[in-house]
Backbone as CSV, one residue per row, in Angstrom:
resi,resn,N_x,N_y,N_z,CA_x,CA_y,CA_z,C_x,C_y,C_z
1,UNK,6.686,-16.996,-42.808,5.289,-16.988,-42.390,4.758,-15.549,-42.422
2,UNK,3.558,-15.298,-42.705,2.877,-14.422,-42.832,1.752,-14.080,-41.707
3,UNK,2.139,-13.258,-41.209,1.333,-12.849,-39.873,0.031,-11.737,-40.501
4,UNK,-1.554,-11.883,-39.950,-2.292,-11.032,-40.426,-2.723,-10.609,-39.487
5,UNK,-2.809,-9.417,-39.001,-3.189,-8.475,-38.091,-5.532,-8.183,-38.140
6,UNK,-5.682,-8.705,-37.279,-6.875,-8.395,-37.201,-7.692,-7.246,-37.289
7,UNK,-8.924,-6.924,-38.099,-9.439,-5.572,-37.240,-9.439,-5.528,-36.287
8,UNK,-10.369,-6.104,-35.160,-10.452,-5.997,-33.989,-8.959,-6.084,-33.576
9,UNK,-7.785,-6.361,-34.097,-6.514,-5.991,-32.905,-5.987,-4.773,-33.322
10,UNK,-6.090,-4.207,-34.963,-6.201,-3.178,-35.004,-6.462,-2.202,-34.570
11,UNK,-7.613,-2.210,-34.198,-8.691,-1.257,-33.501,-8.237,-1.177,-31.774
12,UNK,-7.851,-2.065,-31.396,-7.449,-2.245,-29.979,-5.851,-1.376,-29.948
13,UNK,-5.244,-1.602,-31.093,-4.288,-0.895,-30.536,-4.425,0.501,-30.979
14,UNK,-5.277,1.243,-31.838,-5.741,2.340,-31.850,-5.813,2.975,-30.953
15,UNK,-7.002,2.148,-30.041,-7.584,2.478,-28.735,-6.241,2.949,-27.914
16,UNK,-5.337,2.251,-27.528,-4.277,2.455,-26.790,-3.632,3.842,-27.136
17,UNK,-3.459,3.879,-28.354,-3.086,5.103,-28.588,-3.823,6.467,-28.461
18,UNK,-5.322,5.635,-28.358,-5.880,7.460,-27.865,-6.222,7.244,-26.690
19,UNK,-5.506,6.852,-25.362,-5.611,6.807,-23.950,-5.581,8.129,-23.627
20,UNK,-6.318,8.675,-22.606,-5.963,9.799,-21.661,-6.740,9.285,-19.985
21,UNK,-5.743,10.278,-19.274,-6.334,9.886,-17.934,-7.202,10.994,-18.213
22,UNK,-8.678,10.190,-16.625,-10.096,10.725,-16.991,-9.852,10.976,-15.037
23,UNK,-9.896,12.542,-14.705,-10.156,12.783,-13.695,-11.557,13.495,-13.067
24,UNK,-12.517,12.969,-13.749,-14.152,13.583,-14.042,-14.791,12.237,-14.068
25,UNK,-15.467,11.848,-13.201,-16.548,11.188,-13.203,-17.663,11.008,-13.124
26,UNK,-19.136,10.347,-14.097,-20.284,10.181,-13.461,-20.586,10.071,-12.333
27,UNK,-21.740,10.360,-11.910,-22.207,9.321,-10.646,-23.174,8.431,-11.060
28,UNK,-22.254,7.488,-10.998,-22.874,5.810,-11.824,-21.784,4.983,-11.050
29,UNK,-22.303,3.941,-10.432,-22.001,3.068,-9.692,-20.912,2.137,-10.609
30,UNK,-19.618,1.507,-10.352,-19.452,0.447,-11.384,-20.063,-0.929,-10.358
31,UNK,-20.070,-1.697,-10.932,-20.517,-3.032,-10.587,-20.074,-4.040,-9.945
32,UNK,-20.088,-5.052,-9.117,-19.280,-5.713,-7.984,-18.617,-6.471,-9.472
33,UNK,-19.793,-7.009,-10.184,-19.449,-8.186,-11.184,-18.380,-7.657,-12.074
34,UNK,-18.739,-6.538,-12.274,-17.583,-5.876,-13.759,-15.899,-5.307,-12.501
35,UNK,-16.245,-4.963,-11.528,-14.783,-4.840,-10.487,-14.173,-6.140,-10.776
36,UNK,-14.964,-7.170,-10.033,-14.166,-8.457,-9.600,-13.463,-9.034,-11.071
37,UNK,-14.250,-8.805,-12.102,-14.184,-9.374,-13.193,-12.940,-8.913,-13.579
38,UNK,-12.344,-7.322,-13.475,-10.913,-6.894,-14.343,-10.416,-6.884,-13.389
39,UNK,-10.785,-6.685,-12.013,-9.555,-7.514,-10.890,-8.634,-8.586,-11.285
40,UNK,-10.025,-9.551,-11.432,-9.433,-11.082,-11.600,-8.539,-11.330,-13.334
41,UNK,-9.187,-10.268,-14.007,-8.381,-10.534,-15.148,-6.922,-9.831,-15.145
42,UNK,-6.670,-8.441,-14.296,-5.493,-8.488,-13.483,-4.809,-9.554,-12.905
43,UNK,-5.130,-10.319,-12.379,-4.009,-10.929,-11.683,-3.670,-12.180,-12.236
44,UNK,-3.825,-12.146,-13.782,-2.876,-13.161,-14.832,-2.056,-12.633,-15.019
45,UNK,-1.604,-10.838,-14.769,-0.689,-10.718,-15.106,0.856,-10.985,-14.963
46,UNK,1.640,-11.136,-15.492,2.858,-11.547,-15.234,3.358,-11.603,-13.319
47,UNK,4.459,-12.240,-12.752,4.534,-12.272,-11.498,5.821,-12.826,-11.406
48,UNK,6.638,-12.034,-10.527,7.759,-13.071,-10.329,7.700,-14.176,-9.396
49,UNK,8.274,-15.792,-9.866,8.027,-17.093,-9.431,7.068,-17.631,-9.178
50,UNK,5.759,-16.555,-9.793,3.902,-16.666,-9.587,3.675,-16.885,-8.180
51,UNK,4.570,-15.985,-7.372,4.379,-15.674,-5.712,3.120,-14.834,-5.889
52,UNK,2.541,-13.667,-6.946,1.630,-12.562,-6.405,1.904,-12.325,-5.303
53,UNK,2.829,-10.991,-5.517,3.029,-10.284,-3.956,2.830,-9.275,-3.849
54,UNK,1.410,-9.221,-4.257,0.679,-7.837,-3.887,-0.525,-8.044,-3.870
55,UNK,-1.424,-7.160,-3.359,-2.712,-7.346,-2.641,-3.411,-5.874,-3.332
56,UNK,-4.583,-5.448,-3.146,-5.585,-4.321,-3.931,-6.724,-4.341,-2.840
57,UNK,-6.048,-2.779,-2.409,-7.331,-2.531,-1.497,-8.255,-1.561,-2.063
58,UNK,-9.672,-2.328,-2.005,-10.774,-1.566,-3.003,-11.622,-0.668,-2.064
59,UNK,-11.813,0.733,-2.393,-12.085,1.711,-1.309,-13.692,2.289,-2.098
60,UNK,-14.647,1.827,-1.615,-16.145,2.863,-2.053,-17.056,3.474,-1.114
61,UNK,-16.086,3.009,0.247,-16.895,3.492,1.386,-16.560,5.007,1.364
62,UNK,-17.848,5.999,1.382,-17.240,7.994,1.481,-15.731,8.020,2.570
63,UNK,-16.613,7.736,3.508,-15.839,8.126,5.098,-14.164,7.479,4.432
64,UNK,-13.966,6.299,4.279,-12.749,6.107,3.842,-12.045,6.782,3.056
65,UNK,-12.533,6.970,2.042,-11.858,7.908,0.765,-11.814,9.377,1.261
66,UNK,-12.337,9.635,2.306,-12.342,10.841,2.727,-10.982,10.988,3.989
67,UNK,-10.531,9.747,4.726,-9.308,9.808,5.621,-8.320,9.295,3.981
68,UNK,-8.524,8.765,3.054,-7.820,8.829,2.134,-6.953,10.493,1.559
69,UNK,-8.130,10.777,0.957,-7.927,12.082,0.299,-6.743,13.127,0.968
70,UNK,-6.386,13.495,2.398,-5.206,14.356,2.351,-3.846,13.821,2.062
71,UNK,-3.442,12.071,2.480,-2.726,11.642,1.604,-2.333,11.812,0.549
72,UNK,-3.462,12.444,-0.640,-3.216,12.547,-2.269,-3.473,14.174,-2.331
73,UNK,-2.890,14.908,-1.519,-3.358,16.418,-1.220,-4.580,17.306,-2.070
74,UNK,-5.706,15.942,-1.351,-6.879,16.404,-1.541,-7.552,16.389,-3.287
75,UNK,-7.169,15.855,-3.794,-7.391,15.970,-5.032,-8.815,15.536,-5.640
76,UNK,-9.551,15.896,-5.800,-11.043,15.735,-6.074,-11.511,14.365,-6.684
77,UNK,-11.045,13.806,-7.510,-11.329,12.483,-7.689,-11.139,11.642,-6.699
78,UNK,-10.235,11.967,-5.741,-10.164,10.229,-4.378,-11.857,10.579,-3.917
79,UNK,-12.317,11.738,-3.744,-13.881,11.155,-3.248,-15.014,11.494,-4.448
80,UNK,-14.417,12.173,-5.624,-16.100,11.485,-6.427,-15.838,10.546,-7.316
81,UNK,-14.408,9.739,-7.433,-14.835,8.199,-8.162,-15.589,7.399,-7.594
82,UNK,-16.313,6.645,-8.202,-17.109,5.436,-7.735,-16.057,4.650,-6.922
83,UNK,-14.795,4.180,-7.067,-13.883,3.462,-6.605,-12.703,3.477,-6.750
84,UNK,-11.859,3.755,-5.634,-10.481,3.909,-5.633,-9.815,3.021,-5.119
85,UNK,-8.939,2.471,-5.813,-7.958,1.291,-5.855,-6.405,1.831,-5.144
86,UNK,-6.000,1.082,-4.092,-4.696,1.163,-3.207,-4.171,-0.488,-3.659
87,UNK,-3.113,-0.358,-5.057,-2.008,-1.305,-5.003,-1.297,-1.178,-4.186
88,UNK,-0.767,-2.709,-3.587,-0.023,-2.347,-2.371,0.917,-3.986,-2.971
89,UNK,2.215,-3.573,-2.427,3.373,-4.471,-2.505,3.172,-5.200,-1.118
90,UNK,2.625,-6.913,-1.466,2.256,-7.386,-0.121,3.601,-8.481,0.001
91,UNK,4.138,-8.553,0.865,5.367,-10.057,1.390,4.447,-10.605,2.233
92,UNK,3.650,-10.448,2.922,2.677,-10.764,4.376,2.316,-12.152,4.064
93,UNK,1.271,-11.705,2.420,1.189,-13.630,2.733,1.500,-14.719,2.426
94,UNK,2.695,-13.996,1.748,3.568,-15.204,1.326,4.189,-15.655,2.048
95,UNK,4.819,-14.775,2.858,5.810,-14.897,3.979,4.772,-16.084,5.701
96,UNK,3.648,-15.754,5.531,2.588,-16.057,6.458,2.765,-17.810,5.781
97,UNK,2.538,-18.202,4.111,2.406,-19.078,3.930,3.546,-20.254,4.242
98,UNK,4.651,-19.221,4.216,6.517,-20.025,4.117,6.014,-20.567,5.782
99,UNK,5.734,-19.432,6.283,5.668,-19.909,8.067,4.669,-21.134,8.764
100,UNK,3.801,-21.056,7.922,2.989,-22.351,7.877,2.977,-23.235,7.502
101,UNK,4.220,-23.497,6.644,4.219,-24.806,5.935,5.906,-25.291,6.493
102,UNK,6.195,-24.942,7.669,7.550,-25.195,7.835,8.821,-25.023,7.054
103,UNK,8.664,-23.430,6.435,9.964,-22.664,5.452,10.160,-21.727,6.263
104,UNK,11.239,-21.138,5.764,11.637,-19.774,6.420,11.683,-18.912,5.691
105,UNK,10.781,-17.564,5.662,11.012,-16.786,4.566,12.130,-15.943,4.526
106,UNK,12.625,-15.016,3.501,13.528,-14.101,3.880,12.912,-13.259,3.021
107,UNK,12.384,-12.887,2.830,11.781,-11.240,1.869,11.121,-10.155,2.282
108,UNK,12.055,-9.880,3.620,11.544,-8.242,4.548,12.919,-7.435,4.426
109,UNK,13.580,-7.374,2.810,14.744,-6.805,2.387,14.466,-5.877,1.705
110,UNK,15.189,-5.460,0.572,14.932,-4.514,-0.262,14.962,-5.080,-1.882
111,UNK,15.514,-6.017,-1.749,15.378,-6.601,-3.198,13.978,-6.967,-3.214
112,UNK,13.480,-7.783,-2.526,11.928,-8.182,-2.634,10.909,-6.793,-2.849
113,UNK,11.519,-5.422,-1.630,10.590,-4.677,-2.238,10.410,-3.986,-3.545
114,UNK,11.542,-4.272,-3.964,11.649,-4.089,-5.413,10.607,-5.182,-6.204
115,UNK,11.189,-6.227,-5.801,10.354,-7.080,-7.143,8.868,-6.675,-6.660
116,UNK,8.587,-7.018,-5.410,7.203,-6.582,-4.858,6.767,-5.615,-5.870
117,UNK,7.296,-4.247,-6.238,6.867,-3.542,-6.884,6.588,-3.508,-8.040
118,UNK,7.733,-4.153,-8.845,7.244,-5.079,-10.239,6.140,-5.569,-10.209
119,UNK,5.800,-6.532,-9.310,4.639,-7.362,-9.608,3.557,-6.264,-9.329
120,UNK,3.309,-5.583,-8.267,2.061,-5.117,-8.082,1.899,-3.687,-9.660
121,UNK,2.998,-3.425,-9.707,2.722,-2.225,-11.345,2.277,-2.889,-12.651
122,UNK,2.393,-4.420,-12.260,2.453,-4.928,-13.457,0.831,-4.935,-13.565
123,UNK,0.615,-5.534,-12.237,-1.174,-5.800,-11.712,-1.948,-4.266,-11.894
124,UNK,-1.618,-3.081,-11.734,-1.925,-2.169,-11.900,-2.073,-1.803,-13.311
125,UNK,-1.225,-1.711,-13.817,-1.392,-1.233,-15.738,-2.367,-2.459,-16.290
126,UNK,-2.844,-3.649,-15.893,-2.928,-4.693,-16.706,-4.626,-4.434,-16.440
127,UNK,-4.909,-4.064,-15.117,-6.093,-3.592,-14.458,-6.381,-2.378,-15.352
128,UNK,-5.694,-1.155,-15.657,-5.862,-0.232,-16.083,-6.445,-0.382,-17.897
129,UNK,-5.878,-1.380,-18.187,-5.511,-2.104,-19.786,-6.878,-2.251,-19.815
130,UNK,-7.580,-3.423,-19.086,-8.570,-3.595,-18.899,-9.936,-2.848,-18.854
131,UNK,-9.801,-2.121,-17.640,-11.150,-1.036,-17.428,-11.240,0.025,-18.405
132,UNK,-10.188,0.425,-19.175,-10.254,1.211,-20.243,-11.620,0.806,-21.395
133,UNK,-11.041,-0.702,-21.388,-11.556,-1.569,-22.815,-12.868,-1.585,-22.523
134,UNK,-13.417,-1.238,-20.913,-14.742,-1.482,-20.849,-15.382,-0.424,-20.886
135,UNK,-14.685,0.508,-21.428,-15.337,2.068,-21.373,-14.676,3.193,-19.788
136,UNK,-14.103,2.542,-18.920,-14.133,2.865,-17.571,-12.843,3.951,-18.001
137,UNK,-12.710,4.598,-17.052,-11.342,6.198,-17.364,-11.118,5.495,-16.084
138,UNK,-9.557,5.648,-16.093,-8.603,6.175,-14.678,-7.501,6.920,-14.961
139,UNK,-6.996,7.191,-13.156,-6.121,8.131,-13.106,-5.382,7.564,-12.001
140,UNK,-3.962,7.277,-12.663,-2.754,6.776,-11.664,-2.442,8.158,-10.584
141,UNK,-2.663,7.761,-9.312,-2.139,8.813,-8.171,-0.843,8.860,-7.963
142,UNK,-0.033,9.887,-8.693,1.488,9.571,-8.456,1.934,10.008,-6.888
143,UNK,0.752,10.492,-6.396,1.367,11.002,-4.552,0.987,9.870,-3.766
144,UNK,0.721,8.949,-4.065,0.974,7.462,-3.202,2.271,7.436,-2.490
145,UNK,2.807,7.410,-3.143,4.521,7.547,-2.396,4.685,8.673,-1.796
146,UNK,4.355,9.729,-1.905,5.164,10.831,-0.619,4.374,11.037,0.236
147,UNK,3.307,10.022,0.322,2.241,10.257,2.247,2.209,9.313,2.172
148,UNK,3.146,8.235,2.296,2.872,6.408,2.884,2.084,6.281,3.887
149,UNK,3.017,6.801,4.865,2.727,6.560,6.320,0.811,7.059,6.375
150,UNK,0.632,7.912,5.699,-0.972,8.269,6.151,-2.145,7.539,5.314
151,UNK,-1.619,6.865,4.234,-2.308,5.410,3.557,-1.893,4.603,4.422
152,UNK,-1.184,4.024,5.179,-0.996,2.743,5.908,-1.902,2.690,6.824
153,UNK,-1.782,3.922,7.603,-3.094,4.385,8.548,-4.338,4.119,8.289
154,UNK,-5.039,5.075,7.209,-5.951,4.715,6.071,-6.508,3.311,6.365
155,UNK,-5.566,2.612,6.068,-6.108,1.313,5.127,-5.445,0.030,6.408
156,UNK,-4.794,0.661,7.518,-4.259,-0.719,8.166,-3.548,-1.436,7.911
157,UNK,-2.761,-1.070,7.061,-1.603,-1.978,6.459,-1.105,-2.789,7.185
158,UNK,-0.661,-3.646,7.690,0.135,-4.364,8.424,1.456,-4.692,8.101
159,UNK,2.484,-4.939,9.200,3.735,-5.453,8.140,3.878,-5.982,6.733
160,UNK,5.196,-5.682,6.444,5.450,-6.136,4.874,4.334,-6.053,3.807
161,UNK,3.367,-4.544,3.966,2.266,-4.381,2.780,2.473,-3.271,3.100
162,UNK,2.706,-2.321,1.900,3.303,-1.016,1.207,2.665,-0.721,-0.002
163,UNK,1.596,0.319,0.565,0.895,1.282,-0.741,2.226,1.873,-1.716
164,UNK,1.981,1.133,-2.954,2.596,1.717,-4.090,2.276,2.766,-5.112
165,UNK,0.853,1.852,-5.587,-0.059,3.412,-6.288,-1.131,3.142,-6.306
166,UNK,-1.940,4.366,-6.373,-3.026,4.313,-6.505,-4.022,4.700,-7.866
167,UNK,-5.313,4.213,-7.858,-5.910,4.484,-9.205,-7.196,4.886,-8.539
168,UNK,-8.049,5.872,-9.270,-9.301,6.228,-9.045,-9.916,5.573,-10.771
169,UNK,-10.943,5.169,-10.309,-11.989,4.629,-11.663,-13.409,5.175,-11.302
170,UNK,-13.963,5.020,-12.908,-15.185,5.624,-13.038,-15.607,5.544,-14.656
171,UNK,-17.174,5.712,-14.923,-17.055,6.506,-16.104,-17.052,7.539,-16.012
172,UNK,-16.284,7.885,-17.651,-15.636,9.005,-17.943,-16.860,10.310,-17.840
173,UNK,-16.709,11.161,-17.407,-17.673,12.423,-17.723,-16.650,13.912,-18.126
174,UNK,-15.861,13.162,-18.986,-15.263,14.716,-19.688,-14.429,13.326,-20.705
175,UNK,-13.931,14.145,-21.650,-12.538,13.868,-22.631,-11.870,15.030,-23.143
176,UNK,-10.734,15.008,-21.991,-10.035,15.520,-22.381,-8.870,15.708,-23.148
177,UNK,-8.046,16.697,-23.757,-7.289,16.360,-24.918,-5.864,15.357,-24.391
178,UNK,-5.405,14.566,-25.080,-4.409,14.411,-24.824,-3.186,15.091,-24.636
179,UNK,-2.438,14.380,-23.358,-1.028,15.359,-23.235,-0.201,14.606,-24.275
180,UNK,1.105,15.384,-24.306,1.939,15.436,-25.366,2.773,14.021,-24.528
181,UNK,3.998,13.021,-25.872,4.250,12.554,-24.968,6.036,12.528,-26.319
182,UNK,7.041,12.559,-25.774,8.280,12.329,-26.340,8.347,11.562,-27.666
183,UNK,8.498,11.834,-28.963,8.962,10.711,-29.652,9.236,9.612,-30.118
184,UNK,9.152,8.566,-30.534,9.623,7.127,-30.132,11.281,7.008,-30.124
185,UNK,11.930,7.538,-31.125,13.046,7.329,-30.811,14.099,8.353,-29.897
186,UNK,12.714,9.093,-29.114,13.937,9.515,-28.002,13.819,8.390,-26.799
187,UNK,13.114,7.464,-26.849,12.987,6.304,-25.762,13.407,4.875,-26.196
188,UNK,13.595,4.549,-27.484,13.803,3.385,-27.832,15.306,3.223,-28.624
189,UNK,16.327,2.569,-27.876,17.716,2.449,-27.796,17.789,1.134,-28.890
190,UNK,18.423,1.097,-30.001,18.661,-0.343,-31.106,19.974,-1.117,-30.183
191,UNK,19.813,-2.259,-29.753,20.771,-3.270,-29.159,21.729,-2.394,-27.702
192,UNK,22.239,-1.277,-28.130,22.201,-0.724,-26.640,22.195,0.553,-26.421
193,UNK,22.619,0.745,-25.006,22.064,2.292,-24.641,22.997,3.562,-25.339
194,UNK,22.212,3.983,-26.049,23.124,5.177,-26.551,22.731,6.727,-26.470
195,UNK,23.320,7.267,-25.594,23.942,8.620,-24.726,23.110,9.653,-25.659
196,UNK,22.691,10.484,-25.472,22.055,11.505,-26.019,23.090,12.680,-25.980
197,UNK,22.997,13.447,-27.403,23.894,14.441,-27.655,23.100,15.656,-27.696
198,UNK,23.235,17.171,-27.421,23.137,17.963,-26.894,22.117,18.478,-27.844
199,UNK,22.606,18.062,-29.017,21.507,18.429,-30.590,20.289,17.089,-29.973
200,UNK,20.224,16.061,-30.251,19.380,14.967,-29.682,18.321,15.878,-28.675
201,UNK,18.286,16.187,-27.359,17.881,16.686,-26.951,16.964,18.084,-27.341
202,UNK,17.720,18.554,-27.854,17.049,19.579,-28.286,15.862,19.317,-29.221
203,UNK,16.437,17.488,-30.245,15.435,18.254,-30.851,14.401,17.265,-30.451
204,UNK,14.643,15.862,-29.456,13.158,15.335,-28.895,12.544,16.017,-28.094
205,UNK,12.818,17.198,-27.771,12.202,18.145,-26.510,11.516,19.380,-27.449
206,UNK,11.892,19.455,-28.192,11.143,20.543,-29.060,10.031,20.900,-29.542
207,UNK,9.039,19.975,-29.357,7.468,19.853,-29.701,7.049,20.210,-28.105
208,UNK,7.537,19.610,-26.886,7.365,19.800,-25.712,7.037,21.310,-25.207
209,UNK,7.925,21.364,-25.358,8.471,22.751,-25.362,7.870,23.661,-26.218
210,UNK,7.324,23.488,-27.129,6.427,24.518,-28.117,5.212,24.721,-27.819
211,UNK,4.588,23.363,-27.109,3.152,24.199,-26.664,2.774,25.020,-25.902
212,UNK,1.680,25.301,-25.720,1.432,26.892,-25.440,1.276,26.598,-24.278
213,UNK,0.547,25.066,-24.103,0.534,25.632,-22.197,1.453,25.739,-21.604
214,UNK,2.341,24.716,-22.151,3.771,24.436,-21.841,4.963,26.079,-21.401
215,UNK,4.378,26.605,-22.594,4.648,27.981,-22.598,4.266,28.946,-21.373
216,UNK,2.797,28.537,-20.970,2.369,29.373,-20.101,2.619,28.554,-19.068
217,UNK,3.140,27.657,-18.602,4.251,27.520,-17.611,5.296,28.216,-17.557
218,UNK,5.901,28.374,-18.007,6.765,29.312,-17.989,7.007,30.091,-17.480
219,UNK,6.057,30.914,-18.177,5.967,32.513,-18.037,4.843,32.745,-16.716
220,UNK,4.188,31.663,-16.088,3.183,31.773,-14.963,4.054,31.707,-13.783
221,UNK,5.344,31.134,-13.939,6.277,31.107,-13.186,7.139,31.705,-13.152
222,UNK,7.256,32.399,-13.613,8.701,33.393,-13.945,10.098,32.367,-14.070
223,UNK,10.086,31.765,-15.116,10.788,30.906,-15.363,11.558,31.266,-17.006
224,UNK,12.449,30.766,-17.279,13.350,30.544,-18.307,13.031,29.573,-19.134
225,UNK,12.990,28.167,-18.514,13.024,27.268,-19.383,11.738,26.034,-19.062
226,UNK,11.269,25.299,-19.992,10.397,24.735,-19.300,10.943,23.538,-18.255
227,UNK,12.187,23.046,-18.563,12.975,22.449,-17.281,13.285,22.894,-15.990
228,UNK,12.964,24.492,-16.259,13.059,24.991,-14.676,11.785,25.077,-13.630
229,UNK,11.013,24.930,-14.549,9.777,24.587,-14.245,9.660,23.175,-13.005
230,UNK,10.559,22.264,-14.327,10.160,20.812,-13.034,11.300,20.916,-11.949
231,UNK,12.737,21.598,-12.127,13.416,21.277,-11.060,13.038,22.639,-10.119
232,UNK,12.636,23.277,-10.295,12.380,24.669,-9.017,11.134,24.683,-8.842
233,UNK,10.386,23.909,-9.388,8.990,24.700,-8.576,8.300,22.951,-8.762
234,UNK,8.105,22.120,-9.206,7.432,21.206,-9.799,7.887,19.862,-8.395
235,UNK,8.899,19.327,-8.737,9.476,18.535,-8.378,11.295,19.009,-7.592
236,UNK,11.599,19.558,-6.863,12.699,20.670,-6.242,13.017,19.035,-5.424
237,UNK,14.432,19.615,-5.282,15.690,18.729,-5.473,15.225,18.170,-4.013
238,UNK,14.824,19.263,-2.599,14.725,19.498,-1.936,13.522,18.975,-1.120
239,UNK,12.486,18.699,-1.664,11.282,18.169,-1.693,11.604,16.600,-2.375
240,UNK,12.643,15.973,-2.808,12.644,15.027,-3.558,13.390,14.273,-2.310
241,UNK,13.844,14.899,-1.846,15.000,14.288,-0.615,14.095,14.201,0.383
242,UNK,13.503,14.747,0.888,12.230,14.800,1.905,11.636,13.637,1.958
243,UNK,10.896,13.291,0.748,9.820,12.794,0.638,11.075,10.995,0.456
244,UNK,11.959,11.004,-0.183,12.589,10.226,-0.036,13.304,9.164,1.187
245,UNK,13.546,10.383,1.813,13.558,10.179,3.262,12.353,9.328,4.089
246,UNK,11.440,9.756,4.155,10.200,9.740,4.326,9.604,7.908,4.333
247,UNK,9.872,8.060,2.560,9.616,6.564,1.929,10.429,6.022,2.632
248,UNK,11.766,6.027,2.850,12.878,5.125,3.562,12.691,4.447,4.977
249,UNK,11.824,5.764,5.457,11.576,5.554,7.091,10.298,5.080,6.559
250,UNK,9.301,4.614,6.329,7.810,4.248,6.141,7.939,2.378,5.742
251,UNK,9.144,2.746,4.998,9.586,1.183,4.209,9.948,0.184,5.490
252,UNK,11.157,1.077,6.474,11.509,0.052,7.212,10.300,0.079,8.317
253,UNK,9.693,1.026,8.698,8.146,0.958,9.703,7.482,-0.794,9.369
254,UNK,7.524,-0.755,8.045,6.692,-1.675,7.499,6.883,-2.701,7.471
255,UNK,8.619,-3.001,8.019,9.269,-4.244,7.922,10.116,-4.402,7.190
256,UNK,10.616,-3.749,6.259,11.407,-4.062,4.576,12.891,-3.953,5.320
């Protein structure tokens, strides 16, 4: 059989390929109708046992995004997007539903918060997939996780619901260049995992490593290598344990 690839899917996966996160926004409102709309087209996305065990808290009130913002150490988009999105890994109402219908749940463990997390990343990128296609920019908040405890606050979390990540949306008011991103075949393994050799490395890291800003990391740091970059000053072994810690104690706060 002969498979024919569409323009329009063509063109769509183009699009994908010239993604960048957009941390610059208009001030232009998005729309209840166009939110609810890639919400709801989010949450076809995949799910384990089609429990949906996660929930999306939608933030456009100032004052909120503003007890938001030191959580994400202040970072200028949590208060001038039009709307900032808190995925959160929910057990609450499923677990609420087992209890009402005469079941017993058991998913205030750690395997569930795992899958929990599957499902709600899945709901997140699929959301992201989406608002792109409609013109909309975002930007995944990777400091969701190391200030739990002050999003739970935030937002009231209640047992067994755990901010995972967050997204700020908007239209775009800049384009900026794309970052660099690894190779394909330093990420894609044929039938199984095979070990990277010392040459390998060197040479999927080598474009990385050549750019200039990349460079002026470096040297802005008084650094050697651009790997010393992420383990001493970026991401430190030390700060990874902290914040780890942190998550551990926030997880069981929460019930897990």
């Amino acid at each position: 059989m002969i498979l024919f690839i569409s323009l329009q899917e063509k063109e769509r996966m183009e699009s994908l390929k010239q993604r960048r996160t957009i941390r610059k926004y208009q001030q232009k409102d998005i729309s209840a109708d166009l939110l609810n709309d890639l919400l709801e087209s989010s949450f076809r996305a995949s799910t384990v046992g089609n429990m949906q065990v996660y929930s999306v808290i939608v933030t456009r009130d100032a004052e909120r995004k503003a007890k938001l913002a030191p959580a994400h150490f202040n970072q200028p988009m949590v208060q001038t997007a039009p709307v900032v999105l808190t995925f959160c890994i929910d057990l609450r109402r499923f677990s609420k539903w087992c209890e009402q219908r005469k079941a017993e749940p058991g998913y205030n463990n750690f395997e569930w918060f795992v899958t929990g997390a599957v499902d709600t990343l899945l709901v997140a990128q699929t959301f992201c997939i989406a608002a792109e296609e409609k013109g909309l920019g975002i930007c995944y908040l990777g400091t969701t996780t190391y200030n739990p405890r002050m999003i739970v606050e935030a937002l009231e979390l209640p047992e067994l619901v755990f901010p995972l990540t967050t997204v700020t949306v908007g239209w775009p008011a800049e384009m900026p260049e794309q970052v660099d991103r690894l190779p394909m075949e330093a990420i894609v393994h044929d039938e199984t995992y095979h070990d990277y050799t010392p040459e390998d490395i060197n040479k999927y890291y080598a474009y990385k490593e050549s750019l200039p800003e990349n460079k002026q990391f470096v040297s802005d740091n008084n650094k050697e290598t651009l790997a010393q970059v992420f383990t001493d000053v970026r991401y430190t072994k030390k700060d990874s344990e902290a914040m780890s810690e942190n998550l551990w104690k926030v997880m069981k706060k929460q019930g897990f």
